[in-house]
N, C-alpha and C positions, 0 to 999 in steps of 0.2 A: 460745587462741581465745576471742572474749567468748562469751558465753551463746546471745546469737540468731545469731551467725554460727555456734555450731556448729548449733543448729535450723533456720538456713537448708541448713547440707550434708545435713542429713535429708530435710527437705523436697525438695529437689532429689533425692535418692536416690529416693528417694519417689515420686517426681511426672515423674520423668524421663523418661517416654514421654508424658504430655499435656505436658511442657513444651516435647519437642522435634517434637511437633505441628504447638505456636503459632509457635515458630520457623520451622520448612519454609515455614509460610506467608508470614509475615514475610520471608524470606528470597529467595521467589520476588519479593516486590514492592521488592525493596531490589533482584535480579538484573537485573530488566524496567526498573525507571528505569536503572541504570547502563549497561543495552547501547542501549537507546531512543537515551539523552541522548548517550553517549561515542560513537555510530556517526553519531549526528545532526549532532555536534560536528567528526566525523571529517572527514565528508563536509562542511560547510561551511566549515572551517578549511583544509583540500584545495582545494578549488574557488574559493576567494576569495585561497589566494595563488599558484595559478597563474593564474588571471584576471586577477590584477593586476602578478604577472612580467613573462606575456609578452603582457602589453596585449590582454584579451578588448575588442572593442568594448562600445559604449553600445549605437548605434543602424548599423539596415541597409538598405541598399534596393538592388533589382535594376533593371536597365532594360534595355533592346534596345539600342544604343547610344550611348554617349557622347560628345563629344570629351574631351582631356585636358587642353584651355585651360579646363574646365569646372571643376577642381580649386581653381585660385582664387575663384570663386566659392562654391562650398563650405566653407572654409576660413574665408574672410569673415563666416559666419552666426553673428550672436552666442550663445555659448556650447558652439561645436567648440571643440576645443583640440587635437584629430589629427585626421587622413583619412587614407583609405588609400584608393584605385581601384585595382581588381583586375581579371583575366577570369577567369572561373568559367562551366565547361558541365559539362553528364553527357554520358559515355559509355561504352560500352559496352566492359568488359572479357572478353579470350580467355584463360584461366590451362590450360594443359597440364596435364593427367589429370583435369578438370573439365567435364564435360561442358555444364552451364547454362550462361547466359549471364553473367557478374556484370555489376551495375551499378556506376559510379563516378563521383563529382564529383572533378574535377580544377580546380585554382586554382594563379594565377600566382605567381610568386614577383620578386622584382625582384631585376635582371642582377646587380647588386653590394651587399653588404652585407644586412641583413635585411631581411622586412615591418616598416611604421612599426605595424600593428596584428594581433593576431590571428598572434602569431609562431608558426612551428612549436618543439617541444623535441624536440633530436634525440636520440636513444636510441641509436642506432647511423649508422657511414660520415658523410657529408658530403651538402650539399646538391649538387644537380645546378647543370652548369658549361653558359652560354649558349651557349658553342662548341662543345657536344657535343647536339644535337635529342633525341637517343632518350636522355636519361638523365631520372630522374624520383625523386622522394622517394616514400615509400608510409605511410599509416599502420601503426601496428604493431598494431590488431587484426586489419587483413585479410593482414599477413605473416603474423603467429604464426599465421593459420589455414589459411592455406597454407606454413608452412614456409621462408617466405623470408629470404633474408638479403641485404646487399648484394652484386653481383658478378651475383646473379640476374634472369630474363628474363621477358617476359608479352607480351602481345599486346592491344590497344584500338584500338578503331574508334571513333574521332578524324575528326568533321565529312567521313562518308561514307570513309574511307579508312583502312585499316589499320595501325598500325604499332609495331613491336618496340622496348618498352623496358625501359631497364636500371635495376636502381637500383641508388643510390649512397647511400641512407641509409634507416632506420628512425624513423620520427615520432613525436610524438603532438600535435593541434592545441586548445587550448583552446573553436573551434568545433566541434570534433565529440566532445565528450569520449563522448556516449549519440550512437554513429555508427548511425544507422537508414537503411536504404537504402529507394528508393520501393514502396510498397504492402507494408512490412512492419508489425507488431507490435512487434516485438522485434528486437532486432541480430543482424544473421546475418554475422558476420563472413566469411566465408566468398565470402558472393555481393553486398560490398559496399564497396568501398574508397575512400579519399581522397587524393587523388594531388597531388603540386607539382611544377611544371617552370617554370621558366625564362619571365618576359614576353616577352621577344622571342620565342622557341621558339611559344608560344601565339598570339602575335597574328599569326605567320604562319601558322599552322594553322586558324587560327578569322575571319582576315581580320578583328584589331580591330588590324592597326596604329595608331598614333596615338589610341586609343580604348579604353575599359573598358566593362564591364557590371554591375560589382557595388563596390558603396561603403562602406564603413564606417566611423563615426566615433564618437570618444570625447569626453566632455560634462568640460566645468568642474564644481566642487564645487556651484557655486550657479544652473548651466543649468536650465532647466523644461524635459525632453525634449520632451514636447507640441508647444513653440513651434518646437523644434528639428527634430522632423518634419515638420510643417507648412510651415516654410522650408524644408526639404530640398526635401519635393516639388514644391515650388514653382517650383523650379530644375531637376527633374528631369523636369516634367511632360510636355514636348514631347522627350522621346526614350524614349519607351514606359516611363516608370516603374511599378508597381505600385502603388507605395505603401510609405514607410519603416516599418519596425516596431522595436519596441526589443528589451531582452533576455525581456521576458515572451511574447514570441511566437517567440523565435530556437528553433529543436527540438531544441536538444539540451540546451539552458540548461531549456526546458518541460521535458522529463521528468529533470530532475536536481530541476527546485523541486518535481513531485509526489510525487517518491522522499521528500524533505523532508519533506512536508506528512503522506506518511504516515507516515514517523518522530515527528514532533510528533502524532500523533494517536495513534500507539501507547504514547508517554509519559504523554497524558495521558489516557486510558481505562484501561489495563490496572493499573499499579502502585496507583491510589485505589483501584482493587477489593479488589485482596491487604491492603493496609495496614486500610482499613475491615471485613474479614473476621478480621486479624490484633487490631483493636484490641475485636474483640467476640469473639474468643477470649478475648484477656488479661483482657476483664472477665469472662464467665462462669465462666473456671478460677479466677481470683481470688474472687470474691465465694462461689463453692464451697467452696476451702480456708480463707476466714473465717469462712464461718458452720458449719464443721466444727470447727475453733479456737476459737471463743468462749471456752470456759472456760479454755485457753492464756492468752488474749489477757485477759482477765480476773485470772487467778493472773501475771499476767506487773506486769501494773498494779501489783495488790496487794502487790508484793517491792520497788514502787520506778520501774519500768520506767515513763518518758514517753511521754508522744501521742506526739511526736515522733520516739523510738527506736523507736515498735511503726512509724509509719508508713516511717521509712527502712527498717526491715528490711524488709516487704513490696514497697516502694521497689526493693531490693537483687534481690529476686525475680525481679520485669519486667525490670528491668537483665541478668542473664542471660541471661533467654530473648531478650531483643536484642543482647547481645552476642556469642550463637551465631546469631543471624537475620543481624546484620548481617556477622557472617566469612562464614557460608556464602553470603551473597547477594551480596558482596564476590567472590568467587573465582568462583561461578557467572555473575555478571553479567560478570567482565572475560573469562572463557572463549569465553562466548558473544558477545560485543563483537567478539573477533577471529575467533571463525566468521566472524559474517556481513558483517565490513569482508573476509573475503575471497570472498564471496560475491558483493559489492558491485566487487569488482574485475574479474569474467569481464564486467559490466556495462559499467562507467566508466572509460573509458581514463586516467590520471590517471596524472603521472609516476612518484608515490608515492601512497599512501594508509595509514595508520597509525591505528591505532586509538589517541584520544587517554585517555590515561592524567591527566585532568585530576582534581587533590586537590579540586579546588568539588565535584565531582559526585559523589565519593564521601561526600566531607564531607552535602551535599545530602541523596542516598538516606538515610546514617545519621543525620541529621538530623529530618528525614520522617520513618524507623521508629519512633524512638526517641519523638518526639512522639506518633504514633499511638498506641503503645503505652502512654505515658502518659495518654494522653486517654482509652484503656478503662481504667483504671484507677484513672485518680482519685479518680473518687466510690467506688469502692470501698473502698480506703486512707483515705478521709478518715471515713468510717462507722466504721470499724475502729478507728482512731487515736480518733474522740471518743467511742468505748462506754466508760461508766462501769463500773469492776471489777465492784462488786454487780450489773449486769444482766446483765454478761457472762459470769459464772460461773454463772449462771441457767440452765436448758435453754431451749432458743427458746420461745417462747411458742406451741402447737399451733395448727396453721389452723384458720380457722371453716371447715367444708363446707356446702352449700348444694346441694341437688337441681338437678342441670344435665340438659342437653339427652338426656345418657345416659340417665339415669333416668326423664325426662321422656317421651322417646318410645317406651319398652319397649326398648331394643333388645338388654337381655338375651333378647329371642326370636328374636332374628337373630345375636348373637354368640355366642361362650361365654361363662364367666366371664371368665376370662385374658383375652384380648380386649378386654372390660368395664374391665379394671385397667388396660388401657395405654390406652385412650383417655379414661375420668376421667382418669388424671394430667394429659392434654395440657389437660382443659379447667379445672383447676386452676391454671395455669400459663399462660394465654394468650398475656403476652407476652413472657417467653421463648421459649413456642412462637413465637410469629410473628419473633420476629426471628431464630432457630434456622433457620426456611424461608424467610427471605427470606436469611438468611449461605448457606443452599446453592444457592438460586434463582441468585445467581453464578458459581459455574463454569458453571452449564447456559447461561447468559447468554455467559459467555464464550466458548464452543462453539460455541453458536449464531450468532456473530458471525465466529467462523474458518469456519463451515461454509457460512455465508451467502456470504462474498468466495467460494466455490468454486462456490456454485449460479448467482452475478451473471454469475464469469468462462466458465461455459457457456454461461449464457444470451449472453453476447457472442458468443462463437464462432457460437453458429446463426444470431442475426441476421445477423451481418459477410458471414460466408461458407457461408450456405445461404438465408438467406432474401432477401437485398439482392447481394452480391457473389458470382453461383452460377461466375465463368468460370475456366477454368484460368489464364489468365494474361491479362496486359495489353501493351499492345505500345504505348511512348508515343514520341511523332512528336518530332523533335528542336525544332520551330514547330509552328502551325495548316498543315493539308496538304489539299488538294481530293481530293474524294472517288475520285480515282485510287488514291491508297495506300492507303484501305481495300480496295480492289480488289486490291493488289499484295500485301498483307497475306494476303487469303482464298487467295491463290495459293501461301502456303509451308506447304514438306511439311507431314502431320498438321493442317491447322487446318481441323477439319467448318465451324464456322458463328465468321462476325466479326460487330462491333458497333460501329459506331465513335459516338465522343461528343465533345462539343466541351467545354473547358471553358474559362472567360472570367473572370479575376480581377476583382473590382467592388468596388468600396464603398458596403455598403448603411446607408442613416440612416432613424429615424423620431424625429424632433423631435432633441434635442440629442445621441438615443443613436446612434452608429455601429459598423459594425466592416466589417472585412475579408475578404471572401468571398471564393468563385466559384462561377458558375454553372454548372452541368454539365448539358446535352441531353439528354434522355430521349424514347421515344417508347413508346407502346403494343407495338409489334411488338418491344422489345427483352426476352430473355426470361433471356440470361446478368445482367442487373443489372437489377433491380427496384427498382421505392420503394413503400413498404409504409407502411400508419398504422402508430400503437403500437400495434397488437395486431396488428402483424405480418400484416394484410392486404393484399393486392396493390390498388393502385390505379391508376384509369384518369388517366392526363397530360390534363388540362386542353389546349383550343387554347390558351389566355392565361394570360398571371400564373403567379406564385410561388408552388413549395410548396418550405414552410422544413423545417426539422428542429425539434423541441423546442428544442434548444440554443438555435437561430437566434429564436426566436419568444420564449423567453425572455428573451434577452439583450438585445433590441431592442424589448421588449413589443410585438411585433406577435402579430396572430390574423386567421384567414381574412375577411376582406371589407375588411380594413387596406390605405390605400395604401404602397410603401415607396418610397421613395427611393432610384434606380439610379445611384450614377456609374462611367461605363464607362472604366475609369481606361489603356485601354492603344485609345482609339480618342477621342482629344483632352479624354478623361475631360469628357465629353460629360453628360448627366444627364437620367433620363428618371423616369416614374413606370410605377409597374407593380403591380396589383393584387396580395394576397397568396390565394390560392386553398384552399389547404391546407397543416395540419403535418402532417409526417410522420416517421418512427423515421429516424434514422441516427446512427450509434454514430461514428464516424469524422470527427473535422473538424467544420466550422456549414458543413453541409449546406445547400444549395438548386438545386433542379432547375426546369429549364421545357422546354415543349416543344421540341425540335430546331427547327422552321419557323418557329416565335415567336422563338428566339433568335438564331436567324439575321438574322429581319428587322432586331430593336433594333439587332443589330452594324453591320448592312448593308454586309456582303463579302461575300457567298455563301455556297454552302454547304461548311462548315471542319469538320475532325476534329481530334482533339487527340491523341487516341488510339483503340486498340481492344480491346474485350476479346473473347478468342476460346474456344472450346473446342478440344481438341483429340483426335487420335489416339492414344491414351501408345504405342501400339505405334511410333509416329514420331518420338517425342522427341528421337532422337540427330538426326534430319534437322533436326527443326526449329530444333535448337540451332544448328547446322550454316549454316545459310541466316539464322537471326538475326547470327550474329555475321559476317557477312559483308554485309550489309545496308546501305546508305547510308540516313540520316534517321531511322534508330531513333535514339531516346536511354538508352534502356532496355527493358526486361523485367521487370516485378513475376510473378513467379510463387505465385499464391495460394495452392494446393496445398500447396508446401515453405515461404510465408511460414505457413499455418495448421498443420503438421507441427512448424515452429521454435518457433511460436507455444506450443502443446501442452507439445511436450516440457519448454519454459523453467517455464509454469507448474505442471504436473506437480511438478517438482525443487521449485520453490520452496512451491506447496501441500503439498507432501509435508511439508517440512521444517516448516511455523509449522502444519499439524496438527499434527503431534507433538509439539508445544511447546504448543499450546493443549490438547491433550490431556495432556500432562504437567502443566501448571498446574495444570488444573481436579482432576486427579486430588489434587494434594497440599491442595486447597483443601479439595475433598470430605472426605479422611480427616479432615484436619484438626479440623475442624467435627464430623464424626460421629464419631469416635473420640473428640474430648473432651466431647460431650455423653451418649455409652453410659457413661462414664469416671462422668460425674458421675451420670446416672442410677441405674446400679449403685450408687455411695454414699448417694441419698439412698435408695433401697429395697432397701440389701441385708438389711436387716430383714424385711422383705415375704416376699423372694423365698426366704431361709431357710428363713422359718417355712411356704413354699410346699413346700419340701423336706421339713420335719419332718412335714407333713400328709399325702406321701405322693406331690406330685407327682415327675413324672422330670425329669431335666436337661431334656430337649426339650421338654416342657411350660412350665417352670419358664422357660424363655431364651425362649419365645415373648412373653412379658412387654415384655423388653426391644424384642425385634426386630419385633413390630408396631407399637411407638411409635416407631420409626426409621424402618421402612417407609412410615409414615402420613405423618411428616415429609418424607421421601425423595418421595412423591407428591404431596405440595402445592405442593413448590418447584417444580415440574415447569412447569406455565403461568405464572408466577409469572418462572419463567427462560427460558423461551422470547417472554414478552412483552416483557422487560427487553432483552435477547441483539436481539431484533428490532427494537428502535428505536434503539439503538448501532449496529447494521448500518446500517441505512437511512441514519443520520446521518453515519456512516462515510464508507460507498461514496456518499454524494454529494459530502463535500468531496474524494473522489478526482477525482471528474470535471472533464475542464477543456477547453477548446476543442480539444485534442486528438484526444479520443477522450472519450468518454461510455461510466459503465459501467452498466448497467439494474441494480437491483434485486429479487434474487432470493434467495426462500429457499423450499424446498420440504416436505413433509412427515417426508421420508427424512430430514432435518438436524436436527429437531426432535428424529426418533425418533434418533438415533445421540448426537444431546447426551445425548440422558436416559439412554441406556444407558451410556455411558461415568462417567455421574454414580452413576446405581444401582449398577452396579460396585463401584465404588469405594467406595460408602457400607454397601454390606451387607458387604462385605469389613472394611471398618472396625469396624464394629459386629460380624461373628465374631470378631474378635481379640479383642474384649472381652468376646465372650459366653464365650472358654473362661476365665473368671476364676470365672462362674458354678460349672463343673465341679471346679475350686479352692475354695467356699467351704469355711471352717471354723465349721459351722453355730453349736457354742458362741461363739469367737466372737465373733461377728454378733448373733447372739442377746443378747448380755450388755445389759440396759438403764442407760441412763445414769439416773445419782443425783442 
């Protein structure tokens, strides 16, 4: 073995616990790209080739009825190249030994052969046969969560009338991959399914013979969807259209691109941390064992040894330590990759999902480490590599000291001595020190950012459903219904007090910016749903005009004394103007409320309910279940209660789990850092602290030395990490946010204190491993002075 490979197996003997330090860290950020990227990968690679198998549409629109001779016209708009017209209702499913109601979208399926878009993939049995009524396909998250298989029976009340069906296959639909039923959070498979039967079957059920209510089409390479909506509706306008949308508004395609968005956000936040934490390791341990070397590195010269051979050897070093960063981060990241693609699956109905085992991304990560790692290093190797023999066999040349702040304001009257010796060195040292508390200011950063998503997703919860949405459940009308069936509503078992609301789809514009709303009636006297400012104060309903939500007033640059532009898209999309009054908080949807007797008039039909929200009896549940599912003109049942319970427990599991993970980062981040700076401390003062010993101090005097300049370190990062931690959240949890749902901004004091404690942990832990080296010295020696 040459000369310096065998000096390098010392070294590494040697150095073997701060080398495998700089690794763990390295290793976590080589783990965090590989599962970010490969699950990002998964789920994209997933989603784009069943979208494109079984022909996910472009573009959708709903309407109240169509004819079928409409089809050609459709077809006709330049740049469709498919259509499909469908009928598509909700309603109300009876599953035996289930007490709730479940809800369900059922869509039609055509007599022979498949849908031209939006096909189903069957998993199990066959589709339903037009000469049998009661057979029906079922999605397979609302089977597996009742147990069913083909051959098996249920009950749905189907346009006021009840009736027993069978099915005859297992699904799964590229429209509903993230299946969310009405008024939930989160998928509850359980109380919400997606049903197929048979066109004919349907359009006798639902009275659309000869007729559809839901359209979908697919776009040429080089269509402008824009032009494509626009003509849509244009054609669709005189049979109660609402308005086309594409796939950035379809709900299951939304929350699969914010799953996305927050995979790319956790790639690209989390791993520059590790790597920048890992590449100022590698320089401080490097630039320590150099300037311990010198006279090596000098007598190394002096026998022959090139620039170039001192700097590959050292070269050889970091290679190492990344080539344990990148295995261990290699195995850890593909581990963790197939956690959470199966994590990703209780979610995403998807035929398959596979975690992609792609050689770029591995390549990538180690790519990335191995840069980082040399980029702490460089300048250090290159200092090393051009030291001239004669200076290098020199002892370093003594620092100049200079009366600092220590000395300057007495504070030997307030410390002791010991005390005194650790915080001169810090001020000896300043920037090392500071970049020492800003390397641990990042875990607490990182903590801060895991703990913050947990204080935003509470803060949802009390808005949603205690300070805006207080009602047990919601009871929605299958159309707009006259204030009878609010009445008939307050009449089933259990329900103390009902509310009913109207809500009315519109398109609101201010100059060239638009979007797609609806309006929802509110009135003073309603006391189960509230609309609140942003600080979450109850407000009185205006007689006139619009109060938006943030989202709304955002997205449209409108603000209270603003006119907006109403088109009333399902009543000849008519178009009015109407003052904007006030914004207000609503977490859910682009929010806008007006009063009941003002929205009434602009409609001018009378006065219409859309739904109700009610409180109830719990002691009557079974009744009221009972009497819903028997009900003609429900479409549903949003039960908030069990939607805010599903809600809970989902994030619960899922908070549970990236704590621990963000807690396990920071923790390897922390030692990391502090173990090899106590590491290097102890070297350059184990002279010091010997002769501290020889003098008479004890061990525990003598290690106070060390551990007040770690502690001192350890509380600087502290604000330092909770500032950093708090503007990554913020930046965060707003590119979460999307027309969907909106998540507030929250971090509390308790998140602050539990980052630092997790950090201090870790870091005094780290630093007693080192301080029993203390208890180990060999005073002679330590003590021996160099010649």
């Amino acid at each position: 073995m040459p000369i310096l490979d065998r000096k390098l197996f010392r070294d590494v003997l040697r150095l073997w616990a701060q080398l495998l330090a700089v690794a763990l860290v390295l290793a976590c950020g080589v783990a965090t790209l590989i599962m970010a990227v490969g699950v990002y990968r998964s789920l994209v690679e997933t989603r784009d080739t069943f979208y494109a198998r079984y022909r996910f549409a472009d573009v959708f629109a709903t309407v109240t009825r169509a004819p079928d001779n409409l089809a050609s016209n459709i077809r006709a708009i330049d740049g469709v190249t498919l259509a499909d017209f469908r009928v598509v209702h909700s309603v109300v499913l009876d599953v035996t030994g289930m007490a709730e109601p479940a809800a369900g979208m059922v869509i039609s399926l055509p007599d022979s052969g498949e849908p031209v878009l939006n096909r189903p993939y069957i998993r199990a049995g066959r589709l339903p046969d037009p000469e049998r009524p009661g057979e029906v396909a079922v999605s397979e998250s609302f089977a597996k969560a009742h147990g069913f298989s083909p051959g098996d029976h249920f009950e749905a009340l189907m346009n006021g009338k009840k009736r027993r069906l069978s099915i005859t296959a297992i699904v799964l639909s590229p429209e509903y991959v993230y299946a969310i039923g009405p008024g939930d959070m989160v998928p509850d498979n359980a109380r919400f399914g997606v049903l197929f039967m048979p066109e004919t079957v349907l359009d006798g059920i639902f009275d659309m013979d000869g007729a559809f209510n839901s359209v979908a089409v697919t776009l040429g390479r080089n269509a402008d969807e824009a032009t494509v909506i626009e003509r849509l509706d244009t054609v669709l306008k005189p049979y109660g259209a609402i308005g086309a949308y594409g796939r950035d508004r379809q709900m299951s395609n939304t929350f699969l691109d914010g799953e996305l968005q927050g995979l790319e956000a956790m790639a690209s936040i989390i791993p520059p941390i590790f790597l920048a934490v890992a590449a100022f390791l590698v320089n401080m341990v490097l630039s320590r064992l150099i300037a311990l070397e010198r006279e090596q590195i000098g007598l190394l010269k002096a026998l022959g040894f090139s620039s170039a051979a001192i700097a590959v050897h050292y070269t050889k070093l970091i290679l190492i330590i990344v080539v344990a960063g990148i295995a261990v981060g290699f195995a850890l990241g593909s581990w963790r990759g197939v956690e959470m693609t199966r994590v990703y699956v209780r979610f995403y109905t998807f035929p398959f999902l596979v975690f992609a085992w792609s050689l770029d991304v591995y390549l990538l990560a180690a790519g990335v480490a191995t840069g980082a790692a040399l980029l702490g290093a460089a300048r250090v190797i290159y200092q090393a590599a051009s030291l001239p023999a004669a200076v290098a066999m020199r002892p370093p040349e003594p620092l100049h000291y200079k009366l600092s702040f220590v000395g300057r304001w007495h504070l030997p009257r307030l410390f002791s001595e010991l005390t005194i010796m650790a915080l001169r060195n810090l001020t000896r040292f300043p920037v090392r020190a500071g970049l020492t508390i800003i390397g641990i200011a990042m875990p607490v950063a990182l903590l801060t950012v895991g703990l913050a998503s947990t204080n935003s997703m509470d803060a949802m919860i009390k808005s949603i459903f205690f300070d805006t949405q207080r009602q047990f459940a919601t009871v929605q009308f299958s159309d707009d219904q006259a204030l009878e069936a609010l009445l008939a509503v307050a009449r089933l078992p259990g329900v103390m007090r009902s509310e009913g609301y109207r809500n009315v789809p519109v398109i609101m514009r201010n100059g060239y910016r638009e979007k797609h709303v609806s309006i929802a009636s509110a009135s003073d006297a309603d006391d189960l749903s509230r609309v609140v400012d942003p600080d979450a104060v109850r407000l009185s309903i205006p007689p006139q005009g619009l109060m938006i939500s943030e989202r709304v007033a955002e997205t449209l640059g409108l603000s209270p004394g603003d006119m907006a532009e109403v088109e009333l898209v399902t009543r000849n999309h008519r178009i009015v103007s109407v003052p904007v009054t006030s914004v207000v908080q609503s977490l859910l949807g682009l929010s806008v409320y007006m009063d009941a007797a003002a929205l009434d008039h602009m409609i001018g039909d009378g006065r219409r309910v859309s739904a109700a929200n009610i409180a109830l009896d719990e002691a009557r549940l079974s009744d009221f279940y009972r009497a819903v599912k028997a009900t003609p003109k429900i479409a549903g049942v949003a039960l908030n209660r069990l939607s805010l319970a599903n809600f809970r427990k989902t994030m619960n599991e899922n908070i549970s789990i990236m704590t621990t993970i963000y807690v396990l980062l920071a923790a390897v981040i922390t030692f990391g850092i502090v173990y090899n700076t106590a590491r290097i401390l102890l070297s350059e003062r184990g002279r010091e602290l010997a002769s501290l010993r020889v003098l008479g101090f004890s061990r525990g005097e003598v290690s106070q030395v060390l551990l007040v300049e770690i502690t001192v370190l350890l509380a600087l990062a502290q604000p330092i990490g909770w500032y950093i931690g708090y503007q990554i959240a913020k930046t965060l949890i707003a590119d979460l946010s999307s027309d969907v749902f909106t998540i507030p901004f929250a971090v509390d004091i308790g998140s602050y204190a539990r980052a630092s404690m997790v950090v201090f942990v870790a870091g005094i832990v780290s630093a007693l491993i080192v301080r029993r080296r203390i208890d180990r010295f060999d005073l002679v020696e330590v003590l021996k002075t160099r010649e």
